[in-house]
FIMAR-860241 format. One record per residue: x, y, z of N, C-alpha, C, O, CB in turn; residue in one letter; residue number from 0. Coordinates in steps of 0.2 Angstrom, whole numbers, plus 2048, in hexadecimal, padded with zeros to 3 digits. Atoms other than C-alpha are relative to their C-alpha. Glycine has a CB too. Layout:
FIMAR-860241
BAMI   n_u   n_v   n_w   ca_u   ca_v   ca_w   c_u   c_v   c_w   o_u   o_v   o_w   cb_u   cb_v   cb_w   code   pos
BAMI     X     Y     Z      X      Y      Z     X     Y     Z     X     Y     Z      X      Y      Z      A   NUM
...
***
This chain:
FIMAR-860241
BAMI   n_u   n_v   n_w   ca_u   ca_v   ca_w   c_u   c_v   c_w   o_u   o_v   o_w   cb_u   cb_v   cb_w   code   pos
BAMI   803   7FB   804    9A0    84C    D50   7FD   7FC   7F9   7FF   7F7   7F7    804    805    7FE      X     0
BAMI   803   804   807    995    848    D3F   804   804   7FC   807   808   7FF    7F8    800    7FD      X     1
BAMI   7FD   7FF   804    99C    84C    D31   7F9   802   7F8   7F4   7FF   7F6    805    7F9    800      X     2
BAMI   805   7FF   807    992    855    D21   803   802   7FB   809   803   7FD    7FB    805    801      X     3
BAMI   7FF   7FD   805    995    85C    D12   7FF   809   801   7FB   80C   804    7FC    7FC    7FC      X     4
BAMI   803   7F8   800    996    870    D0F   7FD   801   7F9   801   802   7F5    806    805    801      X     5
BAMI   805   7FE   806    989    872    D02   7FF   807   7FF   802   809   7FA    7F9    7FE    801      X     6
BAMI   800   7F8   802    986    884    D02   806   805   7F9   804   808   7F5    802    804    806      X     7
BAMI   7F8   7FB   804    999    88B    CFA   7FF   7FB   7F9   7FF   7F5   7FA    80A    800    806      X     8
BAMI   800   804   808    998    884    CE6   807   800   800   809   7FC   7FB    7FC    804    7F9      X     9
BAMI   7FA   804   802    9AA    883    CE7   804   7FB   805   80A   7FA   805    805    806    7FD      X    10
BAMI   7FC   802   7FB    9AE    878    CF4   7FB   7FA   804   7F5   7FB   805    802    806    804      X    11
BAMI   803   803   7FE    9A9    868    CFB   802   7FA   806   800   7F5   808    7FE    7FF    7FB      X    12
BAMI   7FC   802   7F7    9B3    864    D0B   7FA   7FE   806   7F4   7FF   807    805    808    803      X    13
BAMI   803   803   7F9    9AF    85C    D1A   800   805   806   805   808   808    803    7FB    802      X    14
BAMI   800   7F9   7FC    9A8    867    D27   7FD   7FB   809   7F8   7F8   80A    7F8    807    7FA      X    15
BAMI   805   800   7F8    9A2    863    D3B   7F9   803   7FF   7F7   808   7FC    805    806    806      X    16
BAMI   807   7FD   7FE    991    862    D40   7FE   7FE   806   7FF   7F8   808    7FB    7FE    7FC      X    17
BAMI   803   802   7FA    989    863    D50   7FB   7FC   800   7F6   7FC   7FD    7FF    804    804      X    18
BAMI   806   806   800    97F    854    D54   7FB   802   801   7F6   802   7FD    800    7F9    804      X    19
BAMI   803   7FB   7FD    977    85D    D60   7F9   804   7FB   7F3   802   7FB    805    804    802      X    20
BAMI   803   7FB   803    970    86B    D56   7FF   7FF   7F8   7FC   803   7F5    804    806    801      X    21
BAMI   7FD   801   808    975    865    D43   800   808   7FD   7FD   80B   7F8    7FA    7FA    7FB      X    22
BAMI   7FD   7F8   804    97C    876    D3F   80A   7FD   802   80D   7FB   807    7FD    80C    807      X    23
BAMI   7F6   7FE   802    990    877    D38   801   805   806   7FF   80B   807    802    805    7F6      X    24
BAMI   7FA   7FF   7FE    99D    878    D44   804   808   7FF   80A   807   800    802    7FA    7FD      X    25
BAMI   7FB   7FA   803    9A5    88B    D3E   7FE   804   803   7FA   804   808    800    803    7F8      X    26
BAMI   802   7F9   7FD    9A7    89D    D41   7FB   802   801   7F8   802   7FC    802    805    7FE      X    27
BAMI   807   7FF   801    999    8A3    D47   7F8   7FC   801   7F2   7FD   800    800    801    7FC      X    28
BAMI   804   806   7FC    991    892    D4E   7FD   803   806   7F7   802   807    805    7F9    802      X    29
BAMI   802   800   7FA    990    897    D5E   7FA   805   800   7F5   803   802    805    802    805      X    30
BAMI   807   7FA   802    985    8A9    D5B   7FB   7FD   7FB   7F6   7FE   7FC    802    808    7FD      X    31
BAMI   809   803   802    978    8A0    D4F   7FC   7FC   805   7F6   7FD   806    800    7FA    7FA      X    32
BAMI   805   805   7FD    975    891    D5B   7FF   804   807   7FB   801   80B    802    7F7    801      X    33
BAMI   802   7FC   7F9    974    89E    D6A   7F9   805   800   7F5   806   804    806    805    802      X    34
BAMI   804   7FB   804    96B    8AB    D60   7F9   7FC   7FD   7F3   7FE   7FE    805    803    7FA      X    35
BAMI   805   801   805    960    8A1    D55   7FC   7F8   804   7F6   7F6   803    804    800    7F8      X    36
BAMI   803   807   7FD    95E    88F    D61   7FC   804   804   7F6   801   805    805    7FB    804      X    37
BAMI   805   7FE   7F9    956    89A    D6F   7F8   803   7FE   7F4   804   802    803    807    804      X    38
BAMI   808   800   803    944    89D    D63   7FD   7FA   7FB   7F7   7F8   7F9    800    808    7FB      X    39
BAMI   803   803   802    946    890    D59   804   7F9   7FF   80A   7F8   801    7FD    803    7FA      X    40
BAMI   7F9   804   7FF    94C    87E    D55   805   802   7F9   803   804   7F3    7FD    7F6    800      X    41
BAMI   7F9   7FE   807    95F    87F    D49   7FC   7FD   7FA   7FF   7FD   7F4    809    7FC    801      X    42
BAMI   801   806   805    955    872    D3E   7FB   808   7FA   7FA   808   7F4    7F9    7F7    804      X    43
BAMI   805   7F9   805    94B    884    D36   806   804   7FD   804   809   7F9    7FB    807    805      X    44
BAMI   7F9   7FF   801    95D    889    D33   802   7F9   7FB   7FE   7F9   7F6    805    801    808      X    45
BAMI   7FC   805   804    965    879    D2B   7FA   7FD   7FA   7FD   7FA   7F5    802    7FA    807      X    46
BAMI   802   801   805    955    876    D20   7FD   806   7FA   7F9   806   7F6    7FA    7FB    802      X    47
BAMI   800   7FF   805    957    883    D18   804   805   7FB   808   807   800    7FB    801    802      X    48
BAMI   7F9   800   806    964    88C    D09   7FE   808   7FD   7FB   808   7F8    7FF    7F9    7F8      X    49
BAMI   802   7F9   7FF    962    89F    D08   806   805   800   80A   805   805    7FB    802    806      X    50
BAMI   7FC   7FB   800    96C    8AE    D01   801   803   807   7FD   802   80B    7FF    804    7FC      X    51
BAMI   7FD   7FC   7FA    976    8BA    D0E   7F9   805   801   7F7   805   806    809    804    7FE      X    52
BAMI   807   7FA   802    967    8C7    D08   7F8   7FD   802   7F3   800   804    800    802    7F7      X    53
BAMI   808   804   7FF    958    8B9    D0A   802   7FE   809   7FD   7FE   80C    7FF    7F8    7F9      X    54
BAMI   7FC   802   7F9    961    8B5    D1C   7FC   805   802   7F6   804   802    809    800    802      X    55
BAMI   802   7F7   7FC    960    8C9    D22   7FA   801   800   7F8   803   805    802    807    7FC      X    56
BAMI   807   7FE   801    94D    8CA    D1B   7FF   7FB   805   7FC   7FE   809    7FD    7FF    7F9      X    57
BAMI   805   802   7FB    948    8BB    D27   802   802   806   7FF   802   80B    7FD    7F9    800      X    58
BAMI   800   7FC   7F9    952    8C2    D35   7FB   805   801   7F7   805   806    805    804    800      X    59
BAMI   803   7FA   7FE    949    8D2    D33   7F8   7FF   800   7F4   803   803    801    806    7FB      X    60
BAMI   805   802   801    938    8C9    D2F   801   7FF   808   7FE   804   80B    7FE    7FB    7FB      X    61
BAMI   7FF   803   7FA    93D    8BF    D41   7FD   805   804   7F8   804   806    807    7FF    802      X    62
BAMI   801   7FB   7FD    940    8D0    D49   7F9   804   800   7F5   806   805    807    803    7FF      X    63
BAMI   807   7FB   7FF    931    8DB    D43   7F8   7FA   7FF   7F3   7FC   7FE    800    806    7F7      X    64
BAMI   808   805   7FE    923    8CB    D46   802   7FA   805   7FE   7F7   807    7FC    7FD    7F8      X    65
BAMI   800   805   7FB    92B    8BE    D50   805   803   808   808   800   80C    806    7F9    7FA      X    66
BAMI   7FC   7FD   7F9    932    8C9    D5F   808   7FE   800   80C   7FE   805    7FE    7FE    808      X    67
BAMI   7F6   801   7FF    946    8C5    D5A   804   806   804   802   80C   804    806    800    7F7      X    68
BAMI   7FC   7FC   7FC    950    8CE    D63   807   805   7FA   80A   802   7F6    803    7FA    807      X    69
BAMI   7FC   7FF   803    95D    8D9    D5A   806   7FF   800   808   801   806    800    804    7FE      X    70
BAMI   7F9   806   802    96E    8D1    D54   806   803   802   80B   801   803    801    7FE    7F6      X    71
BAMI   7F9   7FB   801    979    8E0    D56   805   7FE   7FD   804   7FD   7F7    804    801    805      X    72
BAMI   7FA   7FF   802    98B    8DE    D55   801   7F8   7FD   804   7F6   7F8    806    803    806      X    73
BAMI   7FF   804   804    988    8CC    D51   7FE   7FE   7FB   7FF   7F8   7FA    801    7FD    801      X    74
BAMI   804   800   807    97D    8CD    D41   805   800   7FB   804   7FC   7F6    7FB    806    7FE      X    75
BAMI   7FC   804   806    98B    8CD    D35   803   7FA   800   804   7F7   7FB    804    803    7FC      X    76
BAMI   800   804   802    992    8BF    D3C   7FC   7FA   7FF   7FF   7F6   7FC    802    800    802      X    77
BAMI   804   804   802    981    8B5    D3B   7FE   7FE   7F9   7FC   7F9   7F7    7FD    802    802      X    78
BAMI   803   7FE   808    97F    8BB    D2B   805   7FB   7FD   804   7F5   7F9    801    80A    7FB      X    79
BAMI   7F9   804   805    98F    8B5    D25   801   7F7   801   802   7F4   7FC    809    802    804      X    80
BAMI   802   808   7FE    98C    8A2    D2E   7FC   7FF   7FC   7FD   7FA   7F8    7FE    7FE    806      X    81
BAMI   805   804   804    97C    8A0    D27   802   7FF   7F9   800   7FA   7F6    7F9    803    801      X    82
BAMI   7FF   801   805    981    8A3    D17   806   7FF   7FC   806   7FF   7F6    7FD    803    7FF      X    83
BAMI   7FA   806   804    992    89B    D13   7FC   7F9   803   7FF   7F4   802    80A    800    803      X    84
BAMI   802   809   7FF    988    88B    D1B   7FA   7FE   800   7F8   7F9   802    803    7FC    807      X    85
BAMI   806   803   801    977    88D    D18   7FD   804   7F9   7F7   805   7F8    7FC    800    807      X    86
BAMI   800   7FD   808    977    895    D07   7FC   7FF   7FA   7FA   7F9   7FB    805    800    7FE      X    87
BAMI   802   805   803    970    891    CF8   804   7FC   7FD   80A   7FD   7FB    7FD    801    7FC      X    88
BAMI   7FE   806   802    973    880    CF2   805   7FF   7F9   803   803   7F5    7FB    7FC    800      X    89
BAMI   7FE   7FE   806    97E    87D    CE3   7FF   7F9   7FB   801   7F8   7F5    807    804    801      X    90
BAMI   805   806   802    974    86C    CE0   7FB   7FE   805   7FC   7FF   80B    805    7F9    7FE      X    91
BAMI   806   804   7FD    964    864    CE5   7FF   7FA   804   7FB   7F9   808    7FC    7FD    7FB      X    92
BAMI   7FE   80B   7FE    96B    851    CE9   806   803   803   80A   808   802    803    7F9    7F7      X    93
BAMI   7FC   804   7FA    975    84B    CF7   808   801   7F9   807   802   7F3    7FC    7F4    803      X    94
BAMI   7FA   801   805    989    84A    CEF   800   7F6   801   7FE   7F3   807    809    805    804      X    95
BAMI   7FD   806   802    98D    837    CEA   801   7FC   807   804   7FE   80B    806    801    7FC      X    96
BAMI   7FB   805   7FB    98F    827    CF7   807   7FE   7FC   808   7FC   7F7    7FB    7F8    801      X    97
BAMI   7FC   802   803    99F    825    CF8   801   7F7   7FF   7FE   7F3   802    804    803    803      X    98
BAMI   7FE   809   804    9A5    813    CEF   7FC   7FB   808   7F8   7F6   808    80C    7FE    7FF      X    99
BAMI   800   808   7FB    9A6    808    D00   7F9   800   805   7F8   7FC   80A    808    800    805      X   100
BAMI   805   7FF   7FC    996    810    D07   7FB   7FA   7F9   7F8   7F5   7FA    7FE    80A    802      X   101
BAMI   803   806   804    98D    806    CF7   7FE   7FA   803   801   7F6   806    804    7FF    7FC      X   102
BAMI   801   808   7FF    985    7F7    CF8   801   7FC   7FC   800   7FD   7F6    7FC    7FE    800      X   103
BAMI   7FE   805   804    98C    7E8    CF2   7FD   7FC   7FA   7F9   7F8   7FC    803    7FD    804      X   104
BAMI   806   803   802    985    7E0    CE3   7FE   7F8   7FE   7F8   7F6   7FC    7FF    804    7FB      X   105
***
């Protein structure tokens, strides 16, 4: 597995699973986004981009009332909830720090 950073959550900056595959985090609610959301488009429209729980729902419903999505039912709040503890807004602009030994030597 790769390994990323969790950017979204401002208090926290642990190491998280990422599917190589798909480059979407590993968590609850992995499976219904990349089932739900891989079958119209690629995850990369997901992963570039950082959007409240409320800005999420609006382009679902944009999805659904102009792109034919299909409706989420019973699993829309879990979606909701994935996209936005891990694709949320950002709580910096910049990458976090190479660590030390990733440096180049001088």
């Amino acid at each position: 597995m790769v390994m990323a950073q969790k950017s979204p959550a401002p208090h926290t900056t642990n190491q998280v699973n990422v599917d190589p595959k798909s480059g979407l985090v590993i968590a609850e609610g992995y499976n219904m986004v990349a089932a739900h959301c891989s079958a119209c488009h690629s995850p990369s429209l997901i992963t570039q981009n950082a959007m409240s729980r409320e800005r999420w729902l609006e382009t679902i419903r944009w999805m659904q009332d102009t792109q034919k999505l299909w409706p989420l039912g019973e699993a829309e709040p879990a979606i909701l909830d994935y996209l936005a503890t891990w694709y949320g807004p950002k709580t910096q602009s910049r990458r976090p720090a190479l660590a030390p030994h990733l440096m180049p030597k001088p």
